[in-house]
VEXDREN-2710 file (C-alpha; in Angstrom, 1 decimal):
% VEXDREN-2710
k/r/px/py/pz
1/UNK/0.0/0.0/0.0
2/UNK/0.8/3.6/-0.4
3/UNK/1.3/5.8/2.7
4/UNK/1.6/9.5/3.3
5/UNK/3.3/10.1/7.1
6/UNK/4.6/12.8/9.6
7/UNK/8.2/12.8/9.2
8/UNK/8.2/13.5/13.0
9/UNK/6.6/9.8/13.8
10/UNK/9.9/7.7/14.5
11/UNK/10.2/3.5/13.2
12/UNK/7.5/4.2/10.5
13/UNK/10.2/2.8/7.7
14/UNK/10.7/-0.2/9.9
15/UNK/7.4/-0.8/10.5
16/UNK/5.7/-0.3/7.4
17/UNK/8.5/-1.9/5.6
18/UNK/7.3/-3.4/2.5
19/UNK/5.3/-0.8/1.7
20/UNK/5.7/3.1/-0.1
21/UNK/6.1/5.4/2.5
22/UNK/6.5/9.3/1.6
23/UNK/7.7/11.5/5.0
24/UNK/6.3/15.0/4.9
25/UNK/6.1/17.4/7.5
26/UNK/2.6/16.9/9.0
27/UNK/1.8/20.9/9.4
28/UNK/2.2/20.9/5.7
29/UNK/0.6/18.0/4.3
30/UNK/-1.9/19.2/1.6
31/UNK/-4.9/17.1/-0.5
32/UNK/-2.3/16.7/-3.6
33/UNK/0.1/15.1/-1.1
34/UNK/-3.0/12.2/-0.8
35/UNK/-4.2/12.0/-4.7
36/UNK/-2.3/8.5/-4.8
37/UNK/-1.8/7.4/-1.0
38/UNK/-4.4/4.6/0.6
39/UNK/-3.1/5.4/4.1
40/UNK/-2.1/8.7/6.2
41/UNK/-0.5/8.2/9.5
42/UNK/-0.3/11.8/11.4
43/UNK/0.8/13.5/15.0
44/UNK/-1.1/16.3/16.4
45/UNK/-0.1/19.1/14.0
46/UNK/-2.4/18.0/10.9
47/UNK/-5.8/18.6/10.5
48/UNK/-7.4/16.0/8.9
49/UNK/-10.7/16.8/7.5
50/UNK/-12.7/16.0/4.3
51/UNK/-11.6/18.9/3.1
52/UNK/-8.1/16.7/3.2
53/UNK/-9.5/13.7/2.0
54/UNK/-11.9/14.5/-0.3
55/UNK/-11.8/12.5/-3.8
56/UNK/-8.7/11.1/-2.5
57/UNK/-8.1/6.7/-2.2
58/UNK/-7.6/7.0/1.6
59/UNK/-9.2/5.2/3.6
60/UNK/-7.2/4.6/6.9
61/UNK/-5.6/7.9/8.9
62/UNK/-3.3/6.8/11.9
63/UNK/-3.0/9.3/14.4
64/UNK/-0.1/8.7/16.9
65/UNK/-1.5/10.7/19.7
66/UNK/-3.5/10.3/22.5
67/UNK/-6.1/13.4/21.4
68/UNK/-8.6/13.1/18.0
69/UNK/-9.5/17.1/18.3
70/UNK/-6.9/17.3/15.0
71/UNK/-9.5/14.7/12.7
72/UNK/-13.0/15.4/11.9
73/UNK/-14.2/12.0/13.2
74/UNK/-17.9/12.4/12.1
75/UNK/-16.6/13.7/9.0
76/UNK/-14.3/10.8/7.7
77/UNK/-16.7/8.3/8.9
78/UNK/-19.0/9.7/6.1
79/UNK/-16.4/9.6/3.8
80/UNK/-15.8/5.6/4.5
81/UNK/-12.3/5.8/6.1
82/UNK/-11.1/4.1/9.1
83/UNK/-9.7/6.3/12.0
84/UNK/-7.3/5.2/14.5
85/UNK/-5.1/6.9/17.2
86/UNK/-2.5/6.0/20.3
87/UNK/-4.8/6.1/23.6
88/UNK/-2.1/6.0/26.4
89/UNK/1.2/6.1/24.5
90/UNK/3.1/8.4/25.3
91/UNK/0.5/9.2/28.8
92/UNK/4.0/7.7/30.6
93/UNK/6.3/11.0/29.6
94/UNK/3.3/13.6/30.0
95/UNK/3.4/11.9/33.8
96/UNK/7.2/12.6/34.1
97/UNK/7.1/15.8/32.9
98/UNK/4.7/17.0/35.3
99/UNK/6.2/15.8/38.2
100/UNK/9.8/17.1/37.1
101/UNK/8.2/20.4/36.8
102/UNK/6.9/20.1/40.3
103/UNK/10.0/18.9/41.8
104/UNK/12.1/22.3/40.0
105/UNK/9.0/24.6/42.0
106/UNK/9.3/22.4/45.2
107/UNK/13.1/23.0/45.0
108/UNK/12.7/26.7/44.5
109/UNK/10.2/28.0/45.7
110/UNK/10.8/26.1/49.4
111/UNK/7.9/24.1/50.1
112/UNK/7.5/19.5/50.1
113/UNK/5.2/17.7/48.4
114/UNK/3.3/16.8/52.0
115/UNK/2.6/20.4/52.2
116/UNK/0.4/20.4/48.6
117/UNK/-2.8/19.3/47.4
118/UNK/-2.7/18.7/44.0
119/UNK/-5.9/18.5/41.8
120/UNK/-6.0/16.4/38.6
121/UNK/-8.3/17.4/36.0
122/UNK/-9.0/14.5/33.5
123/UNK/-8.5/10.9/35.2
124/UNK/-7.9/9.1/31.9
125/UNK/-4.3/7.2/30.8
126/UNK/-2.4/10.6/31.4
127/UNK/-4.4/12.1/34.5
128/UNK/-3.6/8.2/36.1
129/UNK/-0.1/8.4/35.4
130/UNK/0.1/11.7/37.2
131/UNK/-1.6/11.0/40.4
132/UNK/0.7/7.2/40.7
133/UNK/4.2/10.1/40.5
134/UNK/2.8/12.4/42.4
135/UNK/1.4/10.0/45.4
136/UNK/4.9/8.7/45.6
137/UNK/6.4/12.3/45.9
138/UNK/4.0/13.1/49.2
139/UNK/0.9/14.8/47.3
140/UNK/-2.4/14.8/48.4
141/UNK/-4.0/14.0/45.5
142/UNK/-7.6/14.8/44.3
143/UNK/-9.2/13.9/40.7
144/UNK/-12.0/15.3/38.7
145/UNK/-13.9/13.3/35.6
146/UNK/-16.8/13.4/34.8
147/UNK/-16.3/9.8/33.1
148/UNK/-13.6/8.3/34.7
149/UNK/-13.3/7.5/38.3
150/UNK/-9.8/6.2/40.2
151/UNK/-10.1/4.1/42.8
152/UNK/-8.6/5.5/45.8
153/UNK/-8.6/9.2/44.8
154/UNK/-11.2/11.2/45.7
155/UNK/-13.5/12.8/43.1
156/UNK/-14.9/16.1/42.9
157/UNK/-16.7/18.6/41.0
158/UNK/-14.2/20.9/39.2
159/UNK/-15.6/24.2/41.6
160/UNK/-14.8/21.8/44.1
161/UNK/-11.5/20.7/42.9
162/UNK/-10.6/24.2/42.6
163/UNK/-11.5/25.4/46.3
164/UNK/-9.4/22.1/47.6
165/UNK/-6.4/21.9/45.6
166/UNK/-3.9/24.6/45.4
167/UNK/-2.3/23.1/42.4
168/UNK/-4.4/22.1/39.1
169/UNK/-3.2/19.8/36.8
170/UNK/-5.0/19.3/33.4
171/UNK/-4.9/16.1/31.5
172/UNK/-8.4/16.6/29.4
173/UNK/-9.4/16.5/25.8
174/UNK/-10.3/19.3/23.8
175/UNK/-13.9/19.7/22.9
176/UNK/-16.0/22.8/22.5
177/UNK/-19.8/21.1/22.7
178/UNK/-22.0/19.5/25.0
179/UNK/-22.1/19.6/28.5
180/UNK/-18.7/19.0/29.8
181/UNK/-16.7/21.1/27.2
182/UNK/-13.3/21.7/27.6
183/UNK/-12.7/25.1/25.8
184/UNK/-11.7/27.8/28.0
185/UNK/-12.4/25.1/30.9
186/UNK/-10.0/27.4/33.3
187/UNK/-11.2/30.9/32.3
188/UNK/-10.7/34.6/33.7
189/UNK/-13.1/33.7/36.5
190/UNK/-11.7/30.4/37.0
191/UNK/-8.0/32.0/37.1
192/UNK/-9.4/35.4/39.3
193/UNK/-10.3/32.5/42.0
194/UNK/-6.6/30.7/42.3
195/UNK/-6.0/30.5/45.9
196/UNK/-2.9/32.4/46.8
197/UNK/0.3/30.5/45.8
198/UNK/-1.5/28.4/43.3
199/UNK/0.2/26.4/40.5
200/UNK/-1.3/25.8/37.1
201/UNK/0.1/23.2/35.1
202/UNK/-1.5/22.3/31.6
203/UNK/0.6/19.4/29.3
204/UNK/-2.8/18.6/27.0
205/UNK/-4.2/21.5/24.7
206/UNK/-3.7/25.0/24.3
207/UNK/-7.3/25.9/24.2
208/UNK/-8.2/24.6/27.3
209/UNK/-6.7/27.4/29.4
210/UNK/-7.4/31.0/27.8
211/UNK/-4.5/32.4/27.1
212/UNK/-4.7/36.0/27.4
213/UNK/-6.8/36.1/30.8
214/UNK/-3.8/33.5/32.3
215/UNK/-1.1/36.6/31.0
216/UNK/-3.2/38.9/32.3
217/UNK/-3.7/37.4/35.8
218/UNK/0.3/36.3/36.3
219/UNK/0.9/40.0/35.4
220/UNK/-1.4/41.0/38.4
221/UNK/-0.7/38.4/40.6
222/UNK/3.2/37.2/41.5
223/UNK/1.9/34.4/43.8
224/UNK/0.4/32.9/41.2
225/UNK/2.9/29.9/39.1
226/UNK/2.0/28.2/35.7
227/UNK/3.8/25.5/33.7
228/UNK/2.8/25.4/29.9
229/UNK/3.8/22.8/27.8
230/UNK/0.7/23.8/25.6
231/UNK/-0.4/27.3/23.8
232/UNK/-3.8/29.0/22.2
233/UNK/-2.7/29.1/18.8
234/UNK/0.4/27.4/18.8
235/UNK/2.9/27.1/17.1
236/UNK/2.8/30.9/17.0
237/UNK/2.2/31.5/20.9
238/UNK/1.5/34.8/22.2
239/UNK/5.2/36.0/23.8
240/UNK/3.8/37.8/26.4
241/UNK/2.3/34.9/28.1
242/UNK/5.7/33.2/27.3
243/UNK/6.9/36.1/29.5
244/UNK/4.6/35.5/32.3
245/UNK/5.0/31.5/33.0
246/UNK/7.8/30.1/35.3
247/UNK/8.3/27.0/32.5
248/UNK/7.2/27.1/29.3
249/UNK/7.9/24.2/26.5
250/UNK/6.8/23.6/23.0
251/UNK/4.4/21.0/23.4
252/UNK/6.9/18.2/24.0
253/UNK/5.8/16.7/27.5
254/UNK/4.9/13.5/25.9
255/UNK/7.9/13.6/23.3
256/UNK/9.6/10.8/25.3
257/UNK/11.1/7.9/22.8
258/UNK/9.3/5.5/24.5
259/UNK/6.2/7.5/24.0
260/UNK/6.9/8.0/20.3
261/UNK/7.7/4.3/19.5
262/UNK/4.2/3.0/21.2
263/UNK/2.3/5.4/19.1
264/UNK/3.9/4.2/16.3
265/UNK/3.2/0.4/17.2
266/UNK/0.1/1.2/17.9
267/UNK/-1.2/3.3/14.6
268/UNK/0.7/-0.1/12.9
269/UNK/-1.0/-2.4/14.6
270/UNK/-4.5/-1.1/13.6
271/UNK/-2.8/-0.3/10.4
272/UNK/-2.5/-4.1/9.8
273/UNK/-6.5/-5.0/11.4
274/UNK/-7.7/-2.5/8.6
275/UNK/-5.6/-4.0/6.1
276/UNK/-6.3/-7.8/7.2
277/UNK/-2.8/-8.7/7.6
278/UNK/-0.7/-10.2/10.7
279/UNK/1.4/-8.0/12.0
280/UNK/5.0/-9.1/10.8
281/UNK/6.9/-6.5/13.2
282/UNK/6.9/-5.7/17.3
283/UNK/8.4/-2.8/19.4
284/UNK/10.6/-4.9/21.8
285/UNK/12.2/-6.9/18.3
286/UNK/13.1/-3.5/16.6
287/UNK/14.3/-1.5/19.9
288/UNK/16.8/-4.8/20.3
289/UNK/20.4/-3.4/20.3
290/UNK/19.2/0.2/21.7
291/UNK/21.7/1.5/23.9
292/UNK/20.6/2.8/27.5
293/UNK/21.5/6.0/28.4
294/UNK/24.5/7.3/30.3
295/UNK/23.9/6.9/34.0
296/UNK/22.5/9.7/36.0
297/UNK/24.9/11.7/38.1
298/UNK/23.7/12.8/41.8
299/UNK/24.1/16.5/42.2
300/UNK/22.3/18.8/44.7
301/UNK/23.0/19.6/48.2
302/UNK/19.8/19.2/49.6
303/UNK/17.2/16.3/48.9
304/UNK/14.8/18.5/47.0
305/UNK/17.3/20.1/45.0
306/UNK/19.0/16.7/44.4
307/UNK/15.7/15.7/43.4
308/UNK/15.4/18.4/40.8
309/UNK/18.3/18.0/39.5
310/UNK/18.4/14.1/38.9
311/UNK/14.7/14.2/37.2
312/UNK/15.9/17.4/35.3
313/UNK/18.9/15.1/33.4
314/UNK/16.1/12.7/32.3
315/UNK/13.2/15.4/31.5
316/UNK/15.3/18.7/30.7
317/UNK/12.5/21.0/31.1
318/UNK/15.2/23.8/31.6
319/UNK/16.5/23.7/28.4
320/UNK/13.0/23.5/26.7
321/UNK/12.0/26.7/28.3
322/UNK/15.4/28.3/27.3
323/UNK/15.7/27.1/23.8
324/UNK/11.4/28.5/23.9
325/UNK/12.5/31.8/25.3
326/UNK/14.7/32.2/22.7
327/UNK/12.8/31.4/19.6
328/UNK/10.6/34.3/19.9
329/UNK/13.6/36.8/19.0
330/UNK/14.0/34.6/15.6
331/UNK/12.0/36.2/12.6
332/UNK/9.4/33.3/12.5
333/UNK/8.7/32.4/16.0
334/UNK/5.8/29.6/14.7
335/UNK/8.7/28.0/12.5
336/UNK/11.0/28.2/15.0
337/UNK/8.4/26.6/17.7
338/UNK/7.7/23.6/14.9
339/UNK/11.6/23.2/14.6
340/UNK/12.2/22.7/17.8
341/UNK/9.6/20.1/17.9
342/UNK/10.8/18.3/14.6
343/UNK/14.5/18.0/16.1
344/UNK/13.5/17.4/19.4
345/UNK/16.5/15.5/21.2
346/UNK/16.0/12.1/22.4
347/UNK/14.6/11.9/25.9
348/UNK/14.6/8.5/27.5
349/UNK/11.9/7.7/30.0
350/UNK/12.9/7.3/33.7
351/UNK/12.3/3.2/33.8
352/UNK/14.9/3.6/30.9
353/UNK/17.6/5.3/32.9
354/UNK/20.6/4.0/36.0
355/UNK/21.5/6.9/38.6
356/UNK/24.9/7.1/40.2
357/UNK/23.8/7.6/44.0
358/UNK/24.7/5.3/46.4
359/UNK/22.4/2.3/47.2
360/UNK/21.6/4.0/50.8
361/UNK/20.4/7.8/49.7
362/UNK/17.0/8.1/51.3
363/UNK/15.8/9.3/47.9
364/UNK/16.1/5.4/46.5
365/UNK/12.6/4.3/47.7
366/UNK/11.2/7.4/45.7
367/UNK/13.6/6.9/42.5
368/UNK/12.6/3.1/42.4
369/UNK/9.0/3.8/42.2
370/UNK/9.4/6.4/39.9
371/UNK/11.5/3.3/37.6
372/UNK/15.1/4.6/38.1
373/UNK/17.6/1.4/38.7
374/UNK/21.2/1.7/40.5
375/UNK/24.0/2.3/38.0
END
């Protein structure tokens, strides 16, 4: 068969080998890209619609992300054509990524874990592997879905979630309809009632936080902390929001290599239902031979900062937020934002990774449930 896919989705020659693959960058992947392709496999940037598809031979689109607000589900489904995505691949690195920013503001700013209640919005394969890191880093942690429930957390309304938790995590989809919409879920009344010191972390969609009442309330309020690993109208992000946030990143949380290979097994895998075939290939036979990463070096003179720093090695949010910062001074911040995306540098996930720190640090019973092994 003939495929059209993201040049960003990693093992896709290995994968699909045997059949014509053509990489294109998936922001720019038109309808004449698809006049003779039977298959498109996609990440989050492309919008697949039937304006995309129309009068084209596709019939299967591949998405190798957890969301579907990028494909007009109802849509292709008139058009005939099979839709599948990655539910829960890369859910693993959004996890880590929240809980390395936390540990950089715990650090910092000079408060524990024990002392926080955090509140996680969305409960689904994401929202689950944030409340498992942060339990094991002291959190009290409460969840609000209004379709999933967690056994053992407590579930609340979000106007309840909000008066409780003094940090809000969000791990929801993006819809705009029906009664639990998730456009502008946190608002400028939303953000006018953060409890003083509050934190606001959101690693799923842009749109779900509005943009330009969040700049306008860190501008009024210095107590106020928010981590934004997603924009409104990315990949050309408004700078002075950029300006405002204490760690900004350009949509990467869940650009771990684990992350990216699953999504990629996964879009094959229904690749080869729709095409009634066996599948010939698996992730654990092609990642054979990988090399692990160089061990982790123990720096930090107290346990909060050595915590920082050893989680900050594996998920270098730092360097994201620097490399960020400085794209908006290049003369097109948006291609800038995409490049850094498209060359992101490999980033191993922690159950990947060995740490130099001897065997009787009172960090190891934290570092062995958050994966790490003794180097």
């Amino acid at each position: 068969m003939r495929l059209v896919a993201d040049e960003n989705m990693p093992l896709v020659a290995e994968f699909f080998a045997g059949h014509e693959v053509r990489r294109l960058p998936g922001r720019g992947i038109s309808r004449a890209d698809l006049l003779e392709a039977d298959a498109l496999l996609v990440r989050s940037v492309t919008r697949v619609d039937r304006a995309l598809l129309a009068d084209t031979p596709v019939r299967f689109v591949g998405t190798a992300t957890i969301g579907t607000d990028h494909i007009d589900l109802a849509g292709l489904g008139e058009l005939g054509v099979r839709v599948a995505s990655a539910p829960g691949c890369n859910a693993r690195a959004v996890g880590e990524y929240v809980v390395t920013a936390l540990a950089c503001l715990a650090a910092d700013q000079g408060w524990r874990p024990q002392e926080r209640t955090l509140g996680v919005v969305g409960l689904g394969n994401t929202g689950r592997q944030v409340v498992a890191l942060a339990q094991a880093m002291g959190f009290q942690v409460l969840g609000c879905d209004p379709f999933e429930a967690l056994p053992g957390i407590r579930q609340l309304t979000f106007a309840e979630l909000r008066a409780k938790a003094d940090i809000l995590s969000l791990h929801v989809p993006l819809t705009r309809g029906g009664t639990h919409a998730t456009h502008h879920l946190v608002d400028a009344a939303v953000l006018a009632a953060l409890p003083a010191g509050a934190i606001l972390v959101n690693a799923c969609r842009g749109e779900v936080v509005d943009g330009q009442a969040l700049a306008s309330l860190l501008a009024a309020r210095a107590d106020v902390t928010a981590v934004l690993d997603v924009w409104e109208g990315e990949p050309r992000i408004a700078p002075a929001l950029l300006e405002q946030v204490r760690l900004g990143s350009p949509h990467v949380a869940g650009y771990s290599q684990e992350g990216k290979w699953r999504g990629t097994e996964m879009v094959y895998r229904a690749f080869c239902d729709f095409a009634g075939m066996a599948p010939r290939h698996s992730l654990p036979a092609l990642l054979a031979g990988v090399p692990a990463p160089a061990p982790l070096l123990a720096t930090g003179a107290t346990p909060a900062e050595l915590l920082r720093d050893l989680l900050l090695q594996a998920c270098p949010l730092l360097r994201d937020d620097a490399a960020l910062r400085r794209s908006m001074a290049t003369a097109e911040p948006g291609a800038a934002f995409d490049d850094m995306r498209r060359h992101y540098p490999p980033r191993r996930e922690f159950t990947a990774h060995r740490v130099a720190l001897p065997e009787a640090n009172a960090l190891w019973p934290l570092l062995t449930r958050f994966g790490f092994r003794p180097a």
